[in-house]
N, C-alpha and C positions, 0 to 999 in steps of 0.2 A: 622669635619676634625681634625686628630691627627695633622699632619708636622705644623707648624708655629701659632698654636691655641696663643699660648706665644712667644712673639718676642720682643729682645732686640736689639735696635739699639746706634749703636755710632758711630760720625764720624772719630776718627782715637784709635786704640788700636796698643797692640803687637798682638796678632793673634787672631782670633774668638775662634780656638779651646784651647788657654790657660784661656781664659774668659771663656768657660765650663766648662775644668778642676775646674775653681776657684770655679762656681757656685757649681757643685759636692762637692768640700768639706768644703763648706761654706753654703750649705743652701740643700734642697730636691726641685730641680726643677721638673717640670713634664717633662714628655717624650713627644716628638715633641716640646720641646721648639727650637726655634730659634733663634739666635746671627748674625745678620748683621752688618757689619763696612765696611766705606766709602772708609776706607785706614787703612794699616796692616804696623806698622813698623818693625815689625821679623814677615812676611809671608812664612808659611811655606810648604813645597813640600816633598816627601817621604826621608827618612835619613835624609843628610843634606841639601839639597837641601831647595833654596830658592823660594819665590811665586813671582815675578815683578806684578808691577798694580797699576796706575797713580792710584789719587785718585777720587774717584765718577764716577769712567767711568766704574767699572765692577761689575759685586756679587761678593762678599766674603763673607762666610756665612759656620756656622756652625750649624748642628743640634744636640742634643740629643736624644740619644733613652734608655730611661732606659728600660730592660728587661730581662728577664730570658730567653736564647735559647743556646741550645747545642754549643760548642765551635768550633764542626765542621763544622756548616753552616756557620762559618764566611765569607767565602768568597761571602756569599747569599745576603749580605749587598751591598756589591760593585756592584755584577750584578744591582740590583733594583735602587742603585743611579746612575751607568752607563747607564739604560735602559733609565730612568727619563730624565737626561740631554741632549739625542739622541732628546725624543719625547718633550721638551720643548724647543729647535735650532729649531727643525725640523718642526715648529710653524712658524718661522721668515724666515728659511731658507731654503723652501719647496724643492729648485731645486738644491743644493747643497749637495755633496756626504758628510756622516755624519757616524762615525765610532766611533768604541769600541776601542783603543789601550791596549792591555792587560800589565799591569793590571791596570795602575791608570788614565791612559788618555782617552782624549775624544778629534777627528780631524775630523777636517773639509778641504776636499779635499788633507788630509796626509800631515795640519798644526795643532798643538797641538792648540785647542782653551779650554779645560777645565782638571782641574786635580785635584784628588781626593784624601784625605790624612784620613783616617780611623784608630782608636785609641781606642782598647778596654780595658776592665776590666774584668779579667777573675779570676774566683773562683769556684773549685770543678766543672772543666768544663764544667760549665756557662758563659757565655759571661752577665756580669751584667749591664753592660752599654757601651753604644756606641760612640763617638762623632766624626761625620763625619763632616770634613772638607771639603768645596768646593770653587774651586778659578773658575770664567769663566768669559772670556775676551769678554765683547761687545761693547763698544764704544770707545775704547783703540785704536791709530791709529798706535803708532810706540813700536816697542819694539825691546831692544837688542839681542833678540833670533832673528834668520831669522828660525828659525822654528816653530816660535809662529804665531796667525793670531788671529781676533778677527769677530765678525758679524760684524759690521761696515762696515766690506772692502767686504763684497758680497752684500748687498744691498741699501751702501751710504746714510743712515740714520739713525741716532742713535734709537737704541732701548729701548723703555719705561722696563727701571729695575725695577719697581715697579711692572708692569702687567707680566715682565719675569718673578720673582719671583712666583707669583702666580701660573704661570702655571707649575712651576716645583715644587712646593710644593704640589698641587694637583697631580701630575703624582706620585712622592714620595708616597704620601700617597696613593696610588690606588695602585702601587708595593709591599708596605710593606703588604697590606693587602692581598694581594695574597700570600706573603711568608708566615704570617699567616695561611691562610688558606690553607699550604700544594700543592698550585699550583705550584709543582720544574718543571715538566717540562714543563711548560710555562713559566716561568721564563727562563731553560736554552736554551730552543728553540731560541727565542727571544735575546737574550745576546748570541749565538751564531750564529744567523741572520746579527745580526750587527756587530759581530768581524771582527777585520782589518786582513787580512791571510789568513782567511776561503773562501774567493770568488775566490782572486786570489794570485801566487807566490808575496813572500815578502823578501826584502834581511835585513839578520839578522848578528851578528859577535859572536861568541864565543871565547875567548880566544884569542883575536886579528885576527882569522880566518873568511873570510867571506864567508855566506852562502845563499841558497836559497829554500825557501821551503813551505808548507800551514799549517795552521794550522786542525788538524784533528777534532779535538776535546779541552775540558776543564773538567779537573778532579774535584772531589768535593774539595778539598783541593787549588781547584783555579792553580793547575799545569798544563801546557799547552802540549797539545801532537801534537808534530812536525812530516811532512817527510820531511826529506831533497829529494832535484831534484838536478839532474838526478840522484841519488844513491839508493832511495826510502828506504831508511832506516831510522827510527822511531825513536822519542829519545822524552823523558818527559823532558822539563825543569823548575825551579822555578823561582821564583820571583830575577833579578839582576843575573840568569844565561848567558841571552842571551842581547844582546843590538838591537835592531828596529834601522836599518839604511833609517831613511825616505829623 
């Protein structure tokens, strides 16, 4: 197994994915290495955006993927560790609704329980290396978000991180090898199976306006293709276009 063959562990840093960076330009790590910390003191979430998460109670954890692959499947990255983190909850939390939040979140009954922060390096459009960052809340009881939730609070016993780990480093690495191997649309099938929008009306805001509508589809560029209801009119949006009013 590539994901987590090499695994760094510490009980408290600045973030997993700055300790990557470092190892990148301080040493030639291999690819599927992995970086665990117990506790993140600048935890970090997409822009500026911060990570919360008591210590010892959740993953955090970053991978490496050193590689050579077109710059435009970037967003192929995401699907695989979004598919991953669905089927490694979904282990724990069989009877609980478990969703894709596009683009970097992962909810559990439309409470944000994991979020993903993806940080390439790109040259002569190749994507040379990867380092995905993963925050996912499991035995975290209270949190300042009310729209955060952790597994804990659906099945009243804390979950073995160690065996979680496992199981989502194996799903990882079972994903990645299907991107590999040119399986896209099993990949978008799947990662569009679980997208939060797609089953049913989701109310979303643009521009302080708020709207209502499904999601259609997902472009390769990771652009989401909306109807608005009742107007049934189509609109692509990107990444911080629209805001998820959950």
């Amino acid at each position: 197994m590539l994901i987590g063959k090499v695994l760094h562990y510490f009980n408290s840093i600045d973030s997993t994915n700055e300790v990557a960076k470092n190892m990148l330009s301080k040493s030639k790590p291999s690819s599927g290495t992995a970086i665990i910390a117990d506790f993140q003191t600048k935890g970090k979430g997409q822009q500026t955006n911060t990570w919360e998460s008591d210590a010892g109670k959740n993953l955090l954890c970053s991978i490496l993927l050193i590689q050579d692959i077109p710059v435009d499947d970037y967003f192929y990255l995401n699907k695989i560790i979004s598919i991953s983190i669905v089927e490694a909850l979904d282990k724990f939390l069989p009877n609980e609704s478990i969703e894709i939040k596009w683009p970097n979140d992962i909810l559990v009954n439309q409470k944000k329980i994991a979020g993903i922060l993806i940080e390439n390096s790109i040259n002569n459009s190749l994507i040379q290396n990867s380092i995905i960052g993963m925050g996912i809340n499991l035995n975290q009881i209270d949190f300042n978000c009310p729209t955060a939730t952790s597994a804990i609070k659906y099945i009243n016993t804390e979950i073995d991180i160690p065996l979680f780990t496992k199981l989502l480093f194996e799903s990882i690495d079972n994903w990645y090898q299907n991107y590999l191997n040119k399986k896209y649309y099993l990949i978008d099938s799947v990662y569009l199976k679980l997208l939060y929008g797609v089953k049913n009306n989701f109310q979303y805001s643009k521009d302080e306006i708020l709207y209502e509508g499904k999601i259609l589809s997902i472009n390769k560029d990771g652009s989401i293709v909306v109807i608005n209801t009742p107007s049934l009119i189509t609109n692509t949006y990107y990444f911080k276009q629209i805001k998820f009013l959950l």
